[in-house]
C-alpha positions as a Markdown table, in Angstrom:
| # | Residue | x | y | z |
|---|---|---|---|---|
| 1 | Unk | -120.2 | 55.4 | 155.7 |
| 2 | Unk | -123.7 | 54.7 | 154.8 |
| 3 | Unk | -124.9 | 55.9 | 151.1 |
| 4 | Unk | -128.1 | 55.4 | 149.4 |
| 5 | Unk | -126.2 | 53.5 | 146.6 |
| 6 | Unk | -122.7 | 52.1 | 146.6 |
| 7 | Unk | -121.4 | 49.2 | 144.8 |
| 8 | Unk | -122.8 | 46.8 | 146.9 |
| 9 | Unk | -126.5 | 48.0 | 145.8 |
| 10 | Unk | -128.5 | 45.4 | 144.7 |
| 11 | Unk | -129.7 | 45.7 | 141.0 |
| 12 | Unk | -133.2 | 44.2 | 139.8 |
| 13 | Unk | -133.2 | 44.7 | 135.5 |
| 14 | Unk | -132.9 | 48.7 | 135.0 |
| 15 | Unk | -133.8 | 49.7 | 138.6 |
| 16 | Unk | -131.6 | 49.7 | 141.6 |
| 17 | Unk | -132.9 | 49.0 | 145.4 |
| 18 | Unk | -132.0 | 52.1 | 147.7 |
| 19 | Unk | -129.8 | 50.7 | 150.4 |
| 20 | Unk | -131.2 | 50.5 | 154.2 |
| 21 | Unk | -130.0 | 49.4 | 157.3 |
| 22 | Unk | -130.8 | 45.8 | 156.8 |
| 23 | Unk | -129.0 | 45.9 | 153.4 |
| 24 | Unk | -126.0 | 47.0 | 155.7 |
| 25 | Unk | -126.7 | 44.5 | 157.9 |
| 26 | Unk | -127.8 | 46.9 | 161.4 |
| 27 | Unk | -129.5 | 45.0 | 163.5 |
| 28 | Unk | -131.9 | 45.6 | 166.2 |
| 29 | Unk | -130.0 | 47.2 | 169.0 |
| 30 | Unk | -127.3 | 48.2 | 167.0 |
| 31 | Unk | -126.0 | 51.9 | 167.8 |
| 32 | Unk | -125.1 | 54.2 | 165.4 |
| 33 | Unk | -122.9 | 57.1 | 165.7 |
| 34 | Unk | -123.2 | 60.2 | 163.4 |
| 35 | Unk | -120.7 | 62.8 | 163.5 |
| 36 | Unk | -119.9 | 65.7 | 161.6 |
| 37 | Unk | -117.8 | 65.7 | 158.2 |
| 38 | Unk | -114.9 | 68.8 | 158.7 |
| 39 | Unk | -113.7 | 67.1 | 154.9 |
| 40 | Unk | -116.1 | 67.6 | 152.4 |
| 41 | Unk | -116.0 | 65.6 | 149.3 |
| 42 | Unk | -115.5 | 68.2 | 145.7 |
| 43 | Unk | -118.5 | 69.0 | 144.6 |
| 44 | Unk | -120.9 | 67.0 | 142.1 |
| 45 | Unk | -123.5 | 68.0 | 139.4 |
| 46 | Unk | -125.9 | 65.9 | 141.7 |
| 47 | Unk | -125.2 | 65.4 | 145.7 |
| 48 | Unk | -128.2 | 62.8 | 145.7 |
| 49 | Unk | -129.9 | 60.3 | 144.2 |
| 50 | Unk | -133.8 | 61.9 | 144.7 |
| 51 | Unk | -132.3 | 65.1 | 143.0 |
| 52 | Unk | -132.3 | 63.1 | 139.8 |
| 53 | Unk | -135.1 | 63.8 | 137.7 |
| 54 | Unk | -135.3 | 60.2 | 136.2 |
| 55 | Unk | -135.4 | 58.9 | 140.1 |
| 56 | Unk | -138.5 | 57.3 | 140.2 |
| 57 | Unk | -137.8 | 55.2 | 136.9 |
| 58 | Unk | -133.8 | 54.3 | 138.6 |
| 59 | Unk | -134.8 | 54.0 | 142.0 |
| 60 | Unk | -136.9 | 52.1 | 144.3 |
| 61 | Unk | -137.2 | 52.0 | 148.0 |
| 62 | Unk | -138.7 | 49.1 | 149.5 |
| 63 | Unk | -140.8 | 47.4 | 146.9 |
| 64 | Unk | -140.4 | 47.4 | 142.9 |
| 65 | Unk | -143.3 | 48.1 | 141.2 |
| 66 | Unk | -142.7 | 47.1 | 138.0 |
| 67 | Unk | -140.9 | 43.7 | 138.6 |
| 68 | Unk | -143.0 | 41.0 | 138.9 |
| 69 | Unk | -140.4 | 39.3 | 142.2 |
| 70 | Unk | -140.3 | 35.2 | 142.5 |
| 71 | Unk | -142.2 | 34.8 | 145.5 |
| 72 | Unk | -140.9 | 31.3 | 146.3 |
| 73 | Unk | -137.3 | 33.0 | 146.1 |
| 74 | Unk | -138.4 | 36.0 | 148.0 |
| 75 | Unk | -141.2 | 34.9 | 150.2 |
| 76 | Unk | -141.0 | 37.9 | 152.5 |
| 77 | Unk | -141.6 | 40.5 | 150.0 |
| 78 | Unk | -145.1 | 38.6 | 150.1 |
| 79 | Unk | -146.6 | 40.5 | 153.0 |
| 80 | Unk | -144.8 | 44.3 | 151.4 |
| 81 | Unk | -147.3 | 44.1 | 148.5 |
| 82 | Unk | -150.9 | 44.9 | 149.9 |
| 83 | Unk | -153.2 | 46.7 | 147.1 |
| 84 | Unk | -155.4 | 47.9 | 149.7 |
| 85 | Unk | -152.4 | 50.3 | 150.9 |
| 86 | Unk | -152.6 | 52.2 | 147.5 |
| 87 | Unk | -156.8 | 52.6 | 146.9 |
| 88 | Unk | -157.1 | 55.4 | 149.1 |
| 89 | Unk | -154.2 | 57.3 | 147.3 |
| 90 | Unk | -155.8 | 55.8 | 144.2 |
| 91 | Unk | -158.9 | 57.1 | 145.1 |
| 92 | Unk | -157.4 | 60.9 | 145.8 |
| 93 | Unk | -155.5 | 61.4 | 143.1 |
| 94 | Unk | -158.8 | 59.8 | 140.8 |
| 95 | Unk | -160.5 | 62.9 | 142.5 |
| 96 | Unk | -158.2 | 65.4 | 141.6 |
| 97 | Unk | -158.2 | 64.5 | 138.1 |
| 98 | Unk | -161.3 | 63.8 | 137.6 |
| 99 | Unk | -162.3 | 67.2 | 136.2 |
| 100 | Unk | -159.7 | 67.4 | 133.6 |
| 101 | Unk | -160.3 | 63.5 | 132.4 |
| 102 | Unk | -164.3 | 64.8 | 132.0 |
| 103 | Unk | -163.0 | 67.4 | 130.2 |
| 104 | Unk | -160.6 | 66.1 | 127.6 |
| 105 | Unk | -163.3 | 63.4 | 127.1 |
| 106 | Unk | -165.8 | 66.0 | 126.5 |
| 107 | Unk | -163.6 | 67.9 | 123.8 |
| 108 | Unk | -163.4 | 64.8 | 122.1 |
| 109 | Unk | -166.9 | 63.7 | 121.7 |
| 110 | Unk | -168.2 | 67.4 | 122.2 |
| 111 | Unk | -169.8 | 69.4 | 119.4 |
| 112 | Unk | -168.2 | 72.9 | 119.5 |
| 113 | Unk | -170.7 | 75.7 | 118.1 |
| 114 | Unk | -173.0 | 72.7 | 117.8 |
| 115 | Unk | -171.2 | 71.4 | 114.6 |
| 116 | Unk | -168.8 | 68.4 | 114.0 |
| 117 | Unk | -165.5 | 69.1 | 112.6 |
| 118 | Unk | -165.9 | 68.7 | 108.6 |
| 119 | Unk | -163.6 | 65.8 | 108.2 |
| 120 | Unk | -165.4 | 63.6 | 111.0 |
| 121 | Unk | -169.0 | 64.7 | 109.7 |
| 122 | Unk | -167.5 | 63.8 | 106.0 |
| 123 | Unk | -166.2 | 60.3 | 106.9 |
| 124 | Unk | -169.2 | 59.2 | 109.1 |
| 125 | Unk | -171.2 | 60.2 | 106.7 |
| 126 | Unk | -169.3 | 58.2 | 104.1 |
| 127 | Unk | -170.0 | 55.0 | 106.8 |
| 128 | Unk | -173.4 | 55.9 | 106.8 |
| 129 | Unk | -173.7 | 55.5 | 103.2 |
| 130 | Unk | -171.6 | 51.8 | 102.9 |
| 131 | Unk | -173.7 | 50.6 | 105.2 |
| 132 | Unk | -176.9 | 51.4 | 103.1 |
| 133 | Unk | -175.0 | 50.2 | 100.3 |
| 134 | Unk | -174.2 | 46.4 | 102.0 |
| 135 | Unk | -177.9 | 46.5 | 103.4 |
| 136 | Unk | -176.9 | 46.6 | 106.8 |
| 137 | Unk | -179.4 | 48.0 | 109.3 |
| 138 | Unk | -178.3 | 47.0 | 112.4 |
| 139 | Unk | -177.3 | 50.5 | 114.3 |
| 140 | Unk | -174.5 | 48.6 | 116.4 |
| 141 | Unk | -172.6 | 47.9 | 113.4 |
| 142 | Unk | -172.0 | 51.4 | 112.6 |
| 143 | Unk | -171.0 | 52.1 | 116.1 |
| 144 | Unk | -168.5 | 50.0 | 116.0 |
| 145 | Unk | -167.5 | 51.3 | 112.2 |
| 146 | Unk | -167.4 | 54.6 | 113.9 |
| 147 | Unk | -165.7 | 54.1 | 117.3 |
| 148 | Unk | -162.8 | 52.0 | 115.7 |
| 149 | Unk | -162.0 | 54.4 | 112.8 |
| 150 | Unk | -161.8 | 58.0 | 114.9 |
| 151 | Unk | -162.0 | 57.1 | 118.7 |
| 152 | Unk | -159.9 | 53.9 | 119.2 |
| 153 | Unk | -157.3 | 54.0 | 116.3 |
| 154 | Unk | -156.6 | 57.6 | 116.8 |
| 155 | Unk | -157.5 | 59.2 | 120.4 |
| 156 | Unk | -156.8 | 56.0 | 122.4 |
| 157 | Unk | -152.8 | 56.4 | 121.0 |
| 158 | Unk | -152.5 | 60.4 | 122.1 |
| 159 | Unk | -154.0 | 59.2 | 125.2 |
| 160 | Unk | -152.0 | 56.5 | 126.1 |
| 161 | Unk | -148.6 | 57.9 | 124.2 |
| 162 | Unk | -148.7 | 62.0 | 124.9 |
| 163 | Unk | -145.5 | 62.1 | 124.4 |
| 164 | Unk | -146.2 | 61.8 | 120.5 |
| 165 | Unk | -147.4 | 65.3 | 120.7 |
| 166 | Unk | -145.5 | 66.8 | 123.6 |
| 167 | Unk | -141.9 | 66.1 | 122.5 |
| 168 | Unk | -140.9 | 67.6 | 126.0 |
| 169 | Unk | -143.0 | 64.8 | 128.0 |
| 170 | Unk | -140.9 | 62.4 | 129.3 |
| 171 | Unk | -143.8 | 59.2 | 130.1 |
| 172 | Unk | -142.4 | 57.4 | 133.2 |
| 173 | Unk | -143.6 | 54.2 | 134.0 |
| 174 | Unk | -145.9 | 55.2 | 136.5 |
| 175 | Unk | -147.3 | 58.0 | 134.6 |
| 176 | Unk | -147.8 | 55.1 | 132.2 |
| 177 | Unk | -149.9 | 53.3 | 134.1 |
| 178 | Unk | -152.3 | 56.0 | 134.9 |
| 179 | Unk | -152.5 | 57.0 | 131.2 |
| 180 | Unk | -153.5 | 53.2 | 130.5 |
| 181 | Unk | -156.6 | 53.5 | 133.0 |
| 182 | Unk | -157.4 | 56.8 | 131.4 |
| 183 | Unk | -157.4 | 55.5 | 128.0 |
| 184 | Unk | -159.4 | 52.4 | 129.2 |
| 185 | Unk | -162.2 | 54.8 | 130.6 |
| 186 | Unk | -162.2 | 56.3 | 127.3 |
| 187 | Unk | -162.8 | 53.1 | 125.5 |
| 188 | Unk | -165.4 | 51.9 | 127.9 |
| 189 | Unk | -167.4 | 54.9 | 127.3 |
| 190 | Unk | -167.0 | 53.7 | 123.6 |
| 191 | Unk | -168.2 | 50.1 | 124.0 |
| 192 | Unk | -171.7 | 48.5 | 123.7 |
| 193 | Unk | -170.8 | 45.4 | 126.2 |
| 194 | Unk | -173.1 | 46.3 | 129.6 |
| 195 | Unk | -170.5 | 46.2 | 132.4 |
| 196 | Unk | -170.8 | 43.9 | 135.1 |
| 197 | Unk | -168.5 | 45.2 | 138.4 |
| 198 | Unk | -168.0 | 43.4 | 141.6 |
| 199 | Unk | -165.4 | 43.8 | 144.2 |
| 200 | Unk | -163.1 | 41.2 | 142.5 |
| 201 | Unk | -163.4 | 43.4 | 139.2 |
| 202 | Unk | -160.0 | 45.3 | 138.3 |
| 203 | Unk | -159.3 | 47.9 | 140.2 |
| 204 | Unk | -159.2 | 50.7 | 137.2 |
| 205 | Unk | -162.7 | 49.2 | 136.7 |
| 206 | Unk | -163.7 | 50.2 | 139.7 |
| 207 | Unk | -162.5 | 53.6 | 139.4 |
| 208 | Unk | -164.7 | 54.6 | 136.6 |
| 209 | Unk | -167.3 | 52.2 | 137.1 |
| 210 | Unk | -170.2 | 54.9 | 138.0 |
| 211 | Unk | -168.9 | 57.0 | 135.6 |
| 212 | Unk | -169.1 | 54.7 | 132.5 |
| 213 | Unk | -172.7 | 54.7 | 131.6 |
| 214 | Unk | -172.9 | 58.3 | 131.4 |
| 215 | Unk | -170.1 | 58.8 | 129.1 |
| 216 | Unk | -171.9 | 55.5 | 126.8 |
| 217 | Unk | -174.9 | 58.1 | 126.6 |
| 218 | Unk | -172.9 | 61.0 | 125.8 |
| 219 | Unk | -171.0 | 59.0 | 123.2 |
| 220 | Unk | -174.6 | 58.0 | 121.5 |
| 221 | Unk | -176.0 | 61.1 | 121.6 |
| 222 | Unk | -172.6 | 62.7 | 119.5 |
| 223 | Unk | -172.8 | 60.1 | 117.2 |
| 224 | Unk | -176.5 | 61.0 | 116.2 |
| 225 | Unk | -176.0 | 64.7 | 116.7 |
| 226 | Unk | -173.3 | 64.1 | 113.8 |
| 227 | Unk | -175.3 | 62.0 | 111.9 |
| 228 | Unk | -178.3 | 64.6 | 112.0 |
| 229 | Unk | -176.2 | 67.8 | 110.6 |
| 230 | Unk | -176.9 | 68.6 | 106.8 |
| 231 | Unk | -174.5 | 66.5 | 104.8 |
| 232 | Unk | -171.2 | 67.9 | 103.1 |
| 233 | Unk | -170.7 | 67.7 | 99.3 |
| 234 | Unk | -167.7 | 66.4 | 97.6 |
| 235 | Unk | -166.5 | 69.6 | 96.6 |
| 236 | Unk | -167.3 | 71.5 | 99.7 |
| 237 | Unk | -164.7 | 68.7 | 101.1 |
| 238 | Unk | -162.6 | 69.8 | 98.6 |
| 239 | Unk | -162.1 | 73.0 | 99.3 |
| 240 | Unk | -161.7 | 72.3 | 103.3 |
| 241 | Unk | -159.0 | 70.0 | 102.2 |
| 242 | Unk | -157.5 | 72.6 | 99.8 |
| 243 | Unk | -157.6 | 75.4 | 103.0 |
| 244 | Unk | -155.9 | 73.3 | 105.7 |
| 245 | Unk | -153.2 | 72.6 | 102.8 |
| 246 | Unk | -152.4 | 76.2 | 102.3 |
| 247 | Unk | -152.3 | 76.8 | 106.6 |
| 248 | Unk | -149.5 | 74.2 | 106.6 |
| 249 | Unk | -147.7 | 74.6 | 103.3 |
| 250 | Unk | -144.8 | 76.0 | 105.0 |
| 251 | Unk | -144.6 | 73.8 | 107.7 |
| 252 | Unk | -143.1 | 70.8 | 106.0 |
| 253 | Unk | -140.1 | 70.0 | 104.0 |
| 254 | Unk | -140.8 | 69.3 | 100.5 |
| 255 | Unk | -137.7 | 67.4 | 99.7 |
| 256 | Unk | -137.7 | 65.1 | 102.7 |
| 257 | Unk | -141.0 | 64.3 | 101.7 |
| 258 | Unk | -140.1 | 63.7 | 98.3 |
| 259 | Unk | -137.2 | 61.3 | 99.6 |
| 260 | Unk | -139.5 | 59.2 | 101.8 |
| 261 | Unk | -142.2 | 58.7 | 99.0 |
| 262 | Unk | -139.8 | 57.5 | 96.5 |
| 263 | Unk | -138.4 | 55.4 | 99.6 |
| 264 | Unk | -142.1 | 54.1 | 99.8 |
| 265 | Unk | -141.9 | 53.4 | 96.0 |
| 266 | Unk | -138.8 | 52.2 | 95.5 |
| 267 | Unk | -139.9 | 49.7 | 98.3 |
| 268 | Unk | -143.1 | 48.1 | 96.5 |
| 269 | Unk | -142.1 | 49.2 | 93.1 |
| 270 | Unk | -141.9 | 45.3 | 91.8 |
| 271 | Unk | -145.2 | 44.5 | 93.3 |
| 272 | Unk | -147.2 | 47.2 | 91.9 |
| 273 | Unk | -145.5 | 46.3 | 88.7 |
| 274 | Unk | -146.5 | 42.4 | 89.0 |
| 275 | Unk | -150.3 | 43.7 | 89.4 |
| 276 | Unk | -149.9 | 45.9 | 86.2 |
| 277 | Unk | -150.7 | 43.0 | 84.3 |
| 278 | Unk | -153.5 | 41.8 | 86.1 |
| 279 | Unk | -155.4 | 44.5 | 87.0 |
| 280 | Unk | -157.8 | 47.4 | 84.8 |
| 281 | Unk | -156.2 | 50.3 | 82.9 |
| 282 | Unk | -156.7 | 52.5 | 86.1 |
| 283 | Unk | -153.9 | 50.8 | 88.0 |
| 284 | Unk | -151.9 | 50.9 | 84.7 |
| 285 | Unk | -152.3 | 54.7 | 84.3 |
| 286 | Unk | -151.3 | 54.9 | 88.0 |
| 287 | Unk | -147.7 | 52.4 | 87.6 |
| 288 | Unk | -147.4 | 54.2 | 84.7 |
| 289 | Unk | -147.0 | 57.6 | 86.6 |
| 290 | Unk | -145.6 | 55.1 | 89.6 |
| 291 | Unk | -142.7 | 54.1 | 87.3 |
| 292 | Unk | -142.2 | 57.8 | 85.9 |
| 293 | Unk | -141.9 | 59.6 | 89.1 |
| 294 | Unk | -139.3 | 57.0 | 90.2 |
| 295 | Unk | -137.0 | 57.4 | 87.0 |
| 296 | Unk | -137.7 | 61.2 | 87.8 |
| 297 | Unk | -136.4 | 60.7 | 91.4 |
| 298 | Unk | -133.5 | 58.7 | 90.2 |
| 299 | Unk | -132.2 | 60.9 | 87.5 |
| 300 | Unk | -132.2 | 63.9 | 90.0 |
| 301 | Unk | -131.1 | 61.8 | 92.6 |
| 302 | Unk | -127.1 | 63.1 | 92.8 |
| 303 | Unk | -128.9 | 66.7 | 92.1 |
| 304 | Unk | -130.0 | 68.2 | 95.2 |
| 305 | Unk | -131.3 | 71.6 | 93.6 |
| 306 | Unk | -133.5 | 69.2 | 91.4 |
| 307 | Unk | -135.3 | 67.9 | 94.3 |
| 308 | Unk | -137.6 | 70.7 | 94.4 |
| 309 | Unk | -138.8 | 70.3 | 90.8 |
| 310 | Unk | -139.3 | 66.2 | 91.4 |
| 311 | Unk | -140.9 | 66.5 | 93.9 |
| 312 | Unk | -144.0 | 69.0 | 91.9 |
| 313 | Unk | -143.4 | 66.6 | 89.5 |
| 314 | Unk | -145.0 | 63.7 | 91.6 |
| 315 | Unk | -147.4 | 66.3 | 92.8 |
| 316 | Unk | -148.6 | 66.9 | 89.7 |
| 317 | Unk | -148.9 | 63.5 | 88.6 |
| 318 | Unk | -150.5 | 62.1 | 91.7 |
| 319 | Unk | -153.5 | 64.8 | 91.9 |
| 320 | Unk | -154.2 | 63.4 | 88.3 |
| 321 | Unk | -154.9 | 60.2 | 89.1 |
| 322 | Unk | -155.8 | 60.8 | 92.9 |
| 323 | Unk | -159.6 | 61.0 | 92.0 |
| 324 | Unk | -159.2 | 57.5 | 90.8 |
| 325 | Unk | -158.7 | 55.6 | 93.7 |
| 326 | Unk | -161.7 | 57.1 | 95.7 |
């Protein structure tokens, strides 16, 4: 009987090859006779292999798209592996995204009610300011300042990694791959290099390649739209910071977060001891608290209803010393 996968399917890393007739040796010619099963097998919580969600990660049909095959040991998967079989899909399914890419970009880099968000107006504005300070005039250096604070360390890993916010996501490997080109348009539309396409370019070069310089002047344009709002005062900061605390005070767990800051401490507790010595009274006032909190944590360590009070213990004595290291 002919299955889809038996024992004698052939295995390639953590993918398996769906058997075909040559795998069962039927050559040209060969008849086959089909006939009707009056037996059938008890039944199973999956009759096939395509009903498995996970299919297209544990399954492949004719070529593997993820394994990189030795073509001098396997010359005649040479001829299975034309790109130009894929663009026009490629091409589609660029289409029928496209409005949603424009738009997620857009939320990004878009202004809503004309006004940055206070923390991104706050720290550009901080930028701003250190690059007065250092003398530095050249307009491309605070781009780059800019675009590899907010945009690339932060938005290019939700892109590329959803699943970090969408615990229900499951990121296949070829849903991988067209989160990569995504996030690469994004960071294109972030860069100052002038790009120079040809038909030998990359193919998710290609794809975006018209698109590009109009996101580079929508990405200028934010970043002096920001820069142009009336600045934000230390204490009006403050008080943001203060509101967005209370929104979320019940959504975290105070003694887990205790445990893994006196994890942190314990951790680099002899280091930031070592520098006591070397450093000003400010970073002794702060291993002083460093070294109280941690006896703190340790006396209340086999306590767990003392947890609680430690942890508004290191509360209190980091927001008395917070001011000091900004």
């Amino acid at each position: 009987m002919l299955q889809e996968v038996d024992e004698s399917s052939e295995i390639r890393g953590n993918v398996t090859m769906l058997n075909t007739l040559k795998h069962y040796k039927v050559g040209d010619g060969s008849c086959i006779k089909v006939i009707t099963r009056n037996v059938h097998a008890p039944l199973r919580s999956q009759s096939s292999v395509k009903d498995d969600e996970n299919f297209a990660v544990k399954y492949f049909h004719l070529v593997d798209p993820e394994i990189d095959t030795d073509l001098s040991a396997h010359p005649e998967k040479k001829a299975l592996k034309f790109k130009e079989m894929y663009l026009t899909k490629l091409l589609s399914t660029k289409v029928a995204v496209h409005s949603f890419v424009e738009n997620l970009f857009r939320s990004i880099w878009g202004l809503p009610n004309s006004r940055a968000p206070m923390a991104i107006k706050y720290f550009f504005d901080f930028l701003d300011v250190q690059a007065e300070r250092k003398k530095i005039s050249d307009p491309d250096v605070l781009h780059i300042w800019k675009t590899n604070s907010v945009p690339l360390r932060f938005w290019v890993n939700i892109l590329k990694n959803p699943d970090f916010v969408f615990s229900d996501l499951e990121k296949t490997p070829h849903l991988d791959g067209c989160l990569s080109v995504i996030a690469q348009a994004f960071m294109d539309s972030f860069s100052l290099a002038e790009q120079h396409l040809d038909k030998h370019s990359p193919t998710n070069k290609l794809l975006y390649g018209k698109d590009i310089p109009q996101y580079k002047q929508e990405v200028k344009s934010y970043y002096k739209l920001v820069k142009d709002q009336s600045s934000i005062s230390s204490q009006e900061f403050k008080i943001f910071l203060q509101e967005e605390s209370k929104k979320h005070q019940n959504e975290f767990n105070e003694s887990v977060a205790l445990r893994e800051l006196c994890k942190f401490m314990l951790r680099y507790f002899t280091k930031v001891r070592i520098l006591r010595s070397h450093r000003t009274s400010t970073l002794s006032c702060i291993c002083g608290s460093f070294t109280e909190v941690s006896q703190d944590f340790l006396a209340h360590q086999s306590h767990r209803n003392s947890i609680k009070e430690t942890y508004f213990a290191t509360r209190m004595k980091c927001n008395k010393h917070f001011h000091i290291l900004f």
